[in-house]
N, C-alpha and C positions, 0 to 999 in steps of 0.2 A: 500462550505467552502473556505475561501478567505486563501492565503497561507501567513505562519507567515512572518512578516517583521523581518527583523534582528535590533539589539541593534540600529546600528547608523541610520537606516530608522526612526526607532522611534523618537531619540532625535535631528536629524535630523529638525522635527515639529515643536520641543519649537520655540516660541516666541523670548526668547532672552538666553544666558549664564542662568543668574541664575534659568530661569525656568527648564532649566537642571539638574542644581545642584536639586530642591525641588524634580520635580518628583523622582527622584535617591531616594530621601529621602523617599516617600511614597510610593515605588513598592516595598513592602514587605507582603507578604501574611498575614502577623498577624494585620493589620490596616485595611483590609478589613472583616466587617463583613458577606459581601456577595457578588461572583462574578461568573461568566458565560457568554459564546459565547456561540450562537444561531443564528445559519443562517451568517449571514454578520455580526452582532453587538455583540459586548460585552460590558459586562452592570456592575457594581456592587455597593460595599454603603462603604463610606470609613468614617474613623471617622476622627471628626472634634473638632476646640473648642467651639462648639454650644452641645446643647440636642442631637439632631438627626444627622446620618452621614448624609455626605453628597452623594447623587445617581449620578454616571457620567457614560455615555454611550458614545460608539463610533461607527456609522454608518462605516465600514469599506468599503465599497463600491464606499466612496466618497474620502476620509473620511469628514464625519460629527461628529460635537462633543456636548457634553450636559452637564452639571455639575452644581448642585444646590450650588457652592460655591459664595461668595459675589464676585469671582476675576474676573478683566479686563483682564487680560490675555487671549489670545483664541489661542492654546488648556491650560488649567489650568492644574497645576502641578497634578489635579486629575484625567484629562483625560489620560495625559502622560506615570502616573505613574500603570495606571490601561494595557495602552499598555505595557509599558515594563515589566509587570508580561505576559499578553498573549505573546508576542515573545519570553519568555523565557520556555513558555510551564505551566502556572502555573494557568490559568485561566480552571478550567475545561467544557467539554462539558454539555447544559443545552437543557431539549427539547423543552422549550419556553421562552421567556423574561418574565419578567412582567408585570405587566397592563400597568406602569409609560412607561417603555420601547416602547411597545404597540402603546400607544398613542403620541407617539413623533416619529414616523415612518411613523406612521398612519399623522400625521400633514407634514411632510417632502413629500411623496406623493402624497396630495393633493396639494399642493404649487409648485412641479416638474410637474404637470397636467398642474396646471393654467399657467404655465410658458411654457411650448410647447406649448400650446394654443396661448399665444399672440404671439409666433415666428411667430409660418405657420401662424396667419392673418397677419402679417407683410411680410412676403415673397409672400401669395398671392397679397398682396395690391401692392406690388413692381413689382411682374413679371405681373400683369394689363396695359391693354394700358392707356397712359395719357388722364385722359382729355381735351377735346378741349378749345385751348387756356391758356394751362399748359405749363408755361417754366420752366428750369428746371437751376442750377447752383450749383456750392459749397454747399453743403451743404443741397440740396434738396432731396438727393434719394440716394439708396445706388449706381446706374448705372451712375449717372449723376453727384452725388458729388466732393469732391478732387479725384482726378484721372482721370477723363473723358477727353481728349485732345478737346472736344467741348465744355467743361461747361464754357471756358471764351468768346466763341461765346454769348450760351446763355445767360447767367449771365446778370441779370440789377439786379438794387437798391444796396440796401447791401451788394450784394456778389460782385459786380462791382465795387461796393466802396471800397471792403476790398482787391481785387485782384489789384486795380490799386495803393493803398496805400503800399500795400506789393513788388507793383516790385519798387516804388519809394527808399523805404528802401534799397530794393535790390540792385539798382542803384548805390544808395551810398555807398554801402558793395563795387561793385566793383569798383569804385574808388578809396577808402579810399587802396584797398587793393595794387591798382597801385602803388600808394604814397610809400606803404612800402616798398616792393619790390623796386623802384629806391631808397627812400633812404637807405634800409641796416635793419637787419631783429632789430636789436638794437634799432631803432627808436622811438619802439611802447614798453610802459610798462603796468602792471598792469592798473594803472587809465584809461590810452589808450581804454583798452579791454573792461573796465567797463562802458564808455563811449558807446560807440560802441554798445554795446549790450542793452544797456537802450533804444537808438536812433532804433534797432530795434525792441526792446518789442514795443513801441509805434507805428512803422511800422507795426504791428499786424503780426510779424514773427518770431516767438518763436523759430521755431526751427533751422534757424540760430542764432538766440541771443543765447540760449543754447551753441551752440557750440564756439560762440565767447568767453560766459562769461567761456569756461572751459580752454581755451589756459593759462592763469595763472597758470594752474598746473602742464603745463610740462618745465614750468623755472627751476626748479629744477631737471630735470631728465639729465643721461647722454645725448648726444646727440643733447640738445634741438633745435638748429638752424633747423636741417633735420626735428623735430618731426613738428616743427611752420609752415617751411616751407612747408610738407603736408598737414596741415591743411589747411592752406591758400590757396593753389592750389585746394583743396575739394571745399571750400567755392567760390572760382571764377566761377568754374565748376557749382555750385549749380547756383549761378547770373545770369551767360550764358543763362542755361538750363530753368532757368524760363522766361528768356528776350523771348528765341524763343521758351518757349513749346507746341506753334502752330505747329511747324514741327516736335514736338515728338509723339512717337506712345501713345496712351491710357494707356499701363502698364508704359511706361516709364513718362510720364507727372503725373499718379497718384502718383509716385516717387517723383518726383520734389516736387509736391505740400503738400504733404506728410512730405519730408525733412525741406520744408522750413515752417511748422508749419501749414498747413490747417487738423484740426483735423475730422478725422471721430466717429460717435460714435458707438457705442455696439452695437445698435438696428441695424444700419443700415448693418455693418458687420453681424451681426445675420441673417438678411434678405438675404441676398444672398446666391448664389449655397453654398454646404458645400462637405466635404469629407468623408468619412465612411472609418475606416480602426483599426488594430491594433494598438496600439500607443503604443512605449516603451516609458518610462519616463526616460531618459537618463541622467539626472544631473540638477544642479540650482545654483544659482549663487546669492545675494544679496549685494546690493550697495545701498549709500547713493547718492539721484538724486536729485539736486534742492531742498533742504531742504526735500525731499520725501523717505522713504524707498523704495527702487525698489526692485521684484523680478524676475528674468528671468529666466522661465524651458523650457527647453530643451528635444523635443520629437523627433521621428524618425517612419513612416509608415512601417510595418513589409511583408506588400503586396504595396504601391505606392513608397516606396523609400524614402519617401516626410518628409522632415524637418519642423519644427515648433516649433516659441517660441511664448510663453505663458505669458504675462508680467501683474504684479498684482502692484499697490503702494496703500502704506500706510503713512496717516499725522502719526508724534509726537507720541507715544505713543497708536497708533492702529495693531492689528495685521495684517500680510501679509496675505495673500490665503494661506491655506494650506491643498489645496483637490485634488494636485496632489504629492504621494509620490515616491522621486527618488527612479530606481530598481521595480516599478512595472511597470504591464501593462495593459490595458483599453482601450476595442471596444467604440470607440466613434467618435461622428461625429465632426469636426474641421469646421470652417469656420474665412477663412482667410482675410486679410485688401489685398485690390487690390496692383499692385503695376509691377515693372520688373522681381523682384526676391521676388515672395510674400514669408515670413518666419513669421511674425506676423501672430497669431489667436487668437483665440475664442475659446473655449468647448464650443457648441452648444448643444450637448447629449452625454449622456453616458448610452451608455448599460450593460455593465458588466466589471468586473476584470474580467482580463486574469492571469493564471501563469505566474510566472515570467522567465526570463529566459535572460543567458548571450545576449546582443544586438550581432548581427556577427557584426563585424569589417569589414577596409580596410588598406591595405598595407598605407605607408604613402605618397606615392607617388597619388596612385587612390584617398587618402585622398583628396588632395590639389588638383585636377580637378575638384572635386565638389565645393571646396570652389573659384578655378580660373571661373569657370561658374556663380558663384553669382556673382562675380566683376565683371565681363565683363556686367553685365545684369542692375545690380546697383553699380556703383563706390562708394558709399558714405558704402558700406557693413562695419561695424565694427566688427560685431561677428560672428562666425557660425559657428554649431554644427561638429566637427568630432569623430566618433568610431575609434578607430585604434588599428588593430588586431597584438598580437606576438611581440609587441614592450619590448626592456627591458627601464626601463626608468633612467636617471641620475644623477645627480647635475644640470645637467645646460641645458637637452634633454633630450626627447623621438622619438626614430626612423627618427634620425635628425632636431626635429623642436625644435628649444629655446624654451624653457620657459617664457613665459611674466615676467618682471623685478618683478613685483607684487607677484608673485609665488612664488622665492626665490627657496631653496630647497627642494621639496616636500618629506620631511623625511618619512612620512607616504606611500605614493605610494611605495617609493623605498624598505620599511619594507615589504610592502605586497607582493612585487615583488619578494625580495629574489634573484636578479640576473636571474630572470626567464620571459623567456616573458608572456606578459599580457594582456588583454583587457583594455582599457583606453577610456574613453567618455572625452573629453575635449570641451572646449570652446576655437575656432581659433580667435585671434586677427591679428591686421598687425604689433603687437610687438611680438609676442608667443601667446604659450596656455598657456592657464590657465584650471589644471585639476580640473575634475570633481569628476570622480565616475570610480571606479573600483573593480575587482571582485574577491574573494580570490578562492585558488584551489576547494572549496566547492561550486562555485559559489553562493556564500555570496555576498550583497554589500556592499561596503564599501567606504562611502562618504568624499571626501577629500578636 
């Protein structure tokens, strides 16, 4: 029996505001002509403006959702609404699904099969000796792709061509950047940055263009001269470190190549070693990326210690992932993107929900040693995850670290806190945190 999520785990899920609002609207026991949890899923038939209700199930496991309504939305206001009748205790216990139930678990199953299946041939095919007369480069292997400090030895044709066109761009990143710096950080405007970052789309370097095309947005913030000027200093660094990533170590050159846009993909991460462990689901964070909905979750190893985000996007009008719920927890195996300070992963497998249960914390001090080790390992670190235990938190801090400008006053934490110290999951930037999730004296969670 999978343990109730509380109110905000649930709506938590919507898709966007007003799927909020609807579900609120149909968790009312009288609209359901039929409903029941059974094992891990809760199932039931909600009416509709059709003849027949409509039937929506929740794999709670994953979660996975199912609902015979015509909506685009995923979860729809009928899976939602059917959860927050179960956290509220209103779904009773049933001693089987139904057939419909049944057979959509029954399909989810087989499809989880097939899907191990082609990992392990992909992870055998990988850890195989090469064939003779196999070079290997960018993009070739999960061992030898971006990240390998020998794949530009190896590397001909394509990958050659795209590694010498990307440090060309590069080249020009660190010059342009000289210019500015002697002439004065005023120099460079908007058009400037948009320039710049087009010139490197075309150098096949995304992921400085990325970060060039976002400097327009801290024109506006207090501060801005120090915010540009780290930037800049980042991006030098990045130039550098690709010019000689011949004398960087393996994790650190997978970094480099990494930052500066050489994409790995799923399969290949999938392929390789992975981790097995408890995993708290510690918070999540969602932003608009590139015209892209982003989501970042936020996990923590209950036995390795080991941090991990989880990053989903979504085009225009598509749902995000939503099959990791913040405040629970799940034995599952991770497999992470290489790198100095590897923190991206992969859900490779999942074995079971775990009970939930408050994350331990760290003083705020022990806090910021985990986070000074990421920067030392990868300088370019923008996020990373902290628990911090016994803080009371304030208008403007918690346990002396600012608040990210973006935070503002987190009314909400301080309501739950009551002056009282707290457990707190936040997300560290190099401006503040930005909270997450924390835990009322019930150990409830409560997403913020």
């Amino acid at each position: 029996m999978i343990e109730r999520w509380s109110r905000d785990q649930v709506l938590a899920l919507a898709p966007d505001p007003p799927s909020q609002k609807a579900a609120q609207g149909v968790a009312a026991p009288g609209k359901w002509s039929a409903r029941g949890v059974a094992g891990t899923v809760v199932f039931g038939a909600c009416r509709g403006s059709g003849k027949n209700p409509y039937q929506a199930c929740v794999d709670l496991s994953e979660p996975a959702y199912r609902c015979g309504c015509p909506s685009r939305k995923f979860p729809c206001k009928h899976a939602l609404g059917l959860l927050l009748l179960w956290s509220s205790g209103e779904v009773p216990e049933a001693a089987e699904p139904p057939d419909w139930v049944r057979e959509w678990m029954d399909g989810r199953t087989e499809r989880a099969a097939k899907s191990a299946a082609k990992v392990e041939a992909a992870r055998a095919a990988a850890e195989s000796p090469a064939a003779p007369g196999t070079t290997t480069g960018p993009g070739s292997g999960p061992g030898s792709g971006p990240g390998s400090s020998t794949a530009s030895h190896a590397a001909s044709g394509p990958a050659a061509v795209r590694l010498a066109r990307v440090e060309a761009g590069l080249a020009e990143l660190e010059r342009w950047l000289g210019d500015q710096v002697r002439q004065g950080l005023t120099g460079a405007g908007e058009s400037d940055w948009e320039g710049l970052a087009k010139r490197l789309v075309d150098a096949q370097a995304p992921g400085a263009a990325g970060t060039v095309a976002r400097l327009g947005r801290l024109r506006g913030d207090d501060g801005w001269p120090g915010l540009i000027l780290g930037e800049y200093a980042l991006l030098h660094l990045l130039a550098v470190a690709y010019r000689r990533r011949e004398e960087l170590s393996a994790p650190l050159a997978a970094t480099v190549l990494s930052r500066a846009g050489f994409p790995m993909t799923k399969e290949e991460v999938l392929a390789g070693p992975v981790l097995r462990d408890r995993w708290d689901i510690l918070g999540r964070r969602d932003e608009e990326q590139d015209r892209l909905s982003a989501r970042r979750v936020w996990l923590r190893g209950r036995d390795s210690g080991r941090d991990a985000l989880v990053l989903s996007f979504a085009a225009p009008g598509q749902a995000l992932d939503a099959s990791l719920v913040t405040g629970a927890a799940i034995d599952a195996e991770l497999a992470f993107y290489p790198g100095a300070a590897p923190l991206r992963a992969v859900v490779a497998a999942r074995h079971e929900t775990l009970p939930a249960r408050v994350p331990g914390g760290q003083a705020p001090y022990d806090a910021l040693g985990r986070v000074a080790a990421a920067v030392e390992a990868d300088p370019w670190t923008d996020a990373w995850p902290v628990v911090l235990a016994g803080v009371v938190p304030g208008e403007r801090e918690a346990g002396g670290l600012p608040w990210h400008p973006a935070a503002r006053e987190p009314w909400r934490l301080i309501a739950v806190s009551g002056g009282r110290p707290v457990t707190l999951a936040a997300e560290w930037t190099p401006r503040g945190l930005r909270p997450l999730t924390t835990w009322d004296d019930e150990g409830q969670v409560v997403i913020l």
